[in-house]
C-alpha positions, 0 to 999 in steps of 0.5 A: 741329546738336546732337541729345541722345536722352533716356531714362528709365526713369521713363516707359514704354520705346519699343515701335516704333522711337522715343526718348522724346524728342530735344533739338535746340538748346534744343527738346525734342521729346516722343513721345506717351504712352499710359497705360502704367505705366512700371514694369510697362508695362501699361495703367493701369485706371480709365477715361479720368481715370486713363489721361489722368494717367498719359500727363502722368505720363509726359510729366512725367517724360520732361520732367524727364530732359530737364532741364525740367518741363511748365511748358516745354512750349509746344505739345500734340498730344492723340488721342483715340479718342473726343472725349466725353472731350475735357472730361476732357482740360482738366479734367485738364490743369488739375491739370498745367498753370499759365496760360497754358496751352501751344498744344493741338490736339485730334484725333480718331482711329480708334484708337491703339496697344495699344488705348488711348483716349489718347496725347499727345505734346508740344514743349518750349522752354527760353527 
């Protein structure tokens, strides 16, 4: 098996004991995001829409590092702290994303790190 850790310092640094994502045989394994700007690491201000943007904004640019785009990935994992925003997830995801759109489940959870509203986390395929 090969294992590539990817890293960027395009996306928000690991705060626990993780990498941003790992690639092993073609598949690219992204950790969830939180809408922390990756340059000052602070959660992003405007309401879910900006904190919804900058965790694609994050997992876009952990999946360039890797060598592909969001148009790789094949499935999401979207949390959410409450699922009123879940519409403003497909929304925005409409902006990222070109049909047909990867395999998604959404869940609802009691909370997520630093407090935030929003974390999604992803695998990439390269055919």
């Amino acid at each position: 098996m090969s294992k590539e850790i990817i890293q960027t310092e395009n996306a928000p640094q690991a705060i626990g004991a993780y990498s941003q994502a790992v690639k092993v045989n073609g598949t690219v394994y992204l950790s969830g995001q939180i809408p922390l700007h990756p340059k000052t690491m602070e959660i992003v201000k405007g309401g879910i829409e900006a904190e919804i943007r900058r965790v694609l904004d994050n997992l876009s640019a952990v999946a360039n590092a890797a060598g592909g785009s969001v148009q790789d990935i094949v499935k999401l994992n979207v949390f959410l702290t409450d699922m009123s925003d879940f519409p403003v997830v497909n929304e925005v995801m409409a902006d990222y994303f070109d049909k047909p759109y990867p395999a998604r489940a959404a869940v609802g959870v009691a909370s997520l790190p630093k407090g935030v509203n929003v974390e999604v986390d992803a695998v990439m395929v390269f055919s």
